[in-house]
N, C-alpha and C positions, 0 to 999 in steps of 0.2 A: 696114768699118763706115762708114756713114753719116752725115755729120756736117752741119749747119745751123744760124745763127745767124737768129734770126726777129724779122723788123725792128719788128713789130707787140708793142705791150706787151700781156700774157695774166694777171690776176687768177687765180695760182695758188689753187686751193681745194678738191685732191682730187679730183676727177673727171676732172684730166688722165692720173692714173697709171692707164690703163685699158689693154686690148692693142687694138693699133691705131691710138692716139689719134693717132699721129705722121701714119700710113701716112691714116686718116683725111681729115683735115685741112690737111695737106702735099703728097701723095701724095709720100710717102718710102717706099719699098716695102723689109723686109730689117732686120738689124741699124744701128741709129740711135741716134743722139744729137742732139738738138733742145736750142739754149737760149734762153729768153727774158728781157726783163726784166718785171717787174711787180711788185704788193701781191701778199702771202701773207695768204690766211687759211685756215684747213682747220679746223672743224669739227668738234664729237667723232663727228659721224654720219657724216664722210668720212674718220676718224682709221683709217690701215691698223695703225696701230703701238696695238697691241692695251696695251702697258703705258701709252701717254701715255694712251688711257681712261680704265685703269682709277686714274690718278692725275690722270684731271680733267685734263690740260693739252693745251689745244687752240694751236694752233699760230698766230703772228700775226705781220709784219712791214709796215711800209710800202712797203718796195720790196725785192726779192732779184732777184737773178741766177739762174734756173732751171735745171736742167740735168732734161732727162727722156732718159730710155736705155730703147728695148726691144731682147732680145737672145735671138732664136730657141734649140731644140734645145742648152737650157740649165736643168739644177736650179736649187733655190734655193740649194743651199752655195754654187754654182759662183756666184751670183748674187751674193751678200754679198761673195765676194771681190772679183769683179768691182766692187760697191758701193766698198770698203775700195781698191781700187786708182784709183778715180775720186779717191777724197776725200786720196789720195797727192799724186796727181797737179796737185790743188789745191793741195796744203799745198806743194809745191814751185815751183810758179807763182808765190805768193804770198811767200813765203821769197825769191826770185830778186830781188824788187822789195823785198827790206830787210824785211820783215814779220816778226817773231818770232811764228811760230805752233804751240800745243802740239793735240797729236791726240790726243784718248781716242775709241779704237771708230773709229763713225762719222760721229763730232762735232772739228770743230776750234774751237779758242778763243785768244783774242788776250785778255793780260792777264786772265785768268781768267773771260771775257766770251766767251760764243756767237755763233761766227760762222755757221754752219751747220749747217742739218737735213736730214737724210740720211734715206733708208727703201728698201730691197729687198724686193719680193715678187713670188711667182709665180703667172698665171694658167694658164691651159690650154693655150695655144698661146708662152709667151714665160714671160721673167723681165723684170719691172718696176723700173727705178730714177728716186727723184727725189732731186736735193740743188738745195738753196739756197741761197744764199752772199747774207747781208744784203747788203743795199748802204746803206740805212737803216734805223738800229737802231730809232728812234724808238717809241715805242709797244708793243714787243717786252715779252710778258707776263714774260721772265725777262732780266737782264744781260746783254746780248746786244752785239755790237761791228758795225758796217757797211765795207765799202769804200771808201763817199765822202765818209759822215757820220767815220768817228774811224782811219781807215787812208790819208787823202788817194789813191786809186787813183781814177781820172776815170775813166780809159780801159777801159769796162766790156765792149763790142762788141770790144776786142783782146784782152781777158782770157779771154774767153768763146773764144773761136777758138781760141787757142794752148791751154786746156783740152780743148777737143774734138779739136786734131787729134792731140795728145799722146796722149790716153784713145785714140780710133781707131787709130793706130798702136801703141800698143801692145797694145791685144786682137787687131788681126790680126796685129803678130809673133810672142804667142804661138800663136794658132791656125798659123802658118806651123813653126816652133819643131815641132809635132805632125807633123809632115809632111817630116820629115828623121831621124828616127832607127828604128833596128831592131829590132824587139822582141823580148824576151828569152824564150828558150823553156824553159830549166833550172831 
């Protein structure tokens, strides 16, 4: 897999989580992970997460850490875990740097305070993931907790690397893992 840190700040808002947006935009061609920094806002009319609709919660932050993943010749189950192993792989990162961080689903929280919004879905040719990891809680429609605003983590361009190449190395060891054992015929 593919991995990129993109120097340029991008006002997350829904219409990145598209297939091809990476390969687009990039030319990143292939299984990829792209991060940026910017404002979140998403919209109930760009809102994929069909329950935040229909409960009215449109999505907002002043600055997140992005992470967008598209991942060929993949369902959605396969997609969600994939999603759920991303957001591991954060809570570990950030645990590493002293962080007490608790994981429900696809959401982690600091002191009972959201630190990121996650979302898996599938279009026609890929499965689609975006998480964002506050970096400024400020203005966040619910309790929400940031990385530089109430976690002291500056180093957001380091953070984001050692997440993607972690997340990349470990989807191609398990796709490698596929490719050493024998299948049983009984």
């Amino acid at each position: 897999m593919k991995t990129r840190f993109l120097e340029q700040e991008i006002k997350y808002d829904g219409t990145q989580l598209a297939p091809h947006w990476i390969y687009r935009n990039f030319r990143i061609q292939g299984d990829a992970v792209a991060a940026f920094k910017g404002e979140c806002e998403v919209k109930l009319a760009e809102m994929v997460d069909i329950e935040d609709v229909l409960n009215n919660e449109p999505i907002y932050s002043k600055s997140m850490l992005h992470f967008i993943s598209e991942q060929f010749n993949t369902g959605l189950a396969e997609g969600v875990f994939r999603q759920r192993l991303l957001i591991c792989i954060i809570k570990e990162a950030l645990e590493k740097r002293g962080v007490a961080v608790q994981r429900r689903g696809d959401d982690l929280f600091v002191n009972s305070k959201k630190l990121t919004v996650s979302i898996a879905t599938k279009s026609l040719t890929s499965v689609l993931i975006h998480t964002g990891i506050n970096i400024d809680a400020d203005g966040a429609p619910v309790a929400a907790a940031g990385l530089t605003s109430d976690l002291g983590i500056n180093d957001i361009e380091a953070l984001a690397k050692e997440i993607m190449i972690c997340y990349s190395d470990e989807i191609d060891d398990i796709i490698l893992a596929t490719t050493k054992v024998n299948g049983l015929w009984k």
